[in-house]
C-alpha positions in Angstrom: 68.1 126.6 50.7 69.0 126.7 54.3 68.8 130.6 54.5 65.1 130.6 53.0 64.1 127.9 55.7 65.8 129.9 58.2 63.7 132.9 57.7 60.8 131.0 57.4 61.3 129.7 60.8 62.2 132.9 62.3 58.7 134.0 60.4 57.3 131.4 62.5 58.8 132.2 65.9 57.6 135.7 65.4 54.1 134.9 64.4 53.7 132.3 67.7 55.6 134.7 70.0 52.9 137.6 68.8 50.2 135.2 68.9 51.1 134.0 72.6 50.9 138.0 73.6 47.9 138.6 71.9 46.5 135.3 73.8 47.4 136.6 77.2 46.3 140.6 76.4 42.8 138.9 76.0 42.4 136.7 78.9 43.8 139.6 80.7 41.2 142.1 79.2 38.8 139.4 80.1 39.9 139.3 83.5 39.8 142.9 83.8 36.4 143.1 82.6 35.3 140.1 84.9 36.9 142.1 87.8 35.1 145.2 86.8 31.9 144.0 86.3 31.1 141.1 88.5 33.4 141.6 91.6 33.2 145.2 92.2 
């Protein structure tokens, strides 16, 4: 029992840590893009 809730919450770790970097890559990419386009 304890071993399937374990990996769930690992599943879940993984899934928020990948979904915290995919976040940031697209604030950054706006960023970038604000940079780019607006303030030359």
């Amino acid at each position: 029992m304890s071993s399937i809730f374990d990996a769930v919450t690992n599943t879940v770790d993984e899934y928020k840590k990948q979904a915290a970097m995919v976040k940031f890559n697209f604030l950054y990419s706006i960023f970038v893009i604000y940079q780019t386009c607006v303030c030359p």
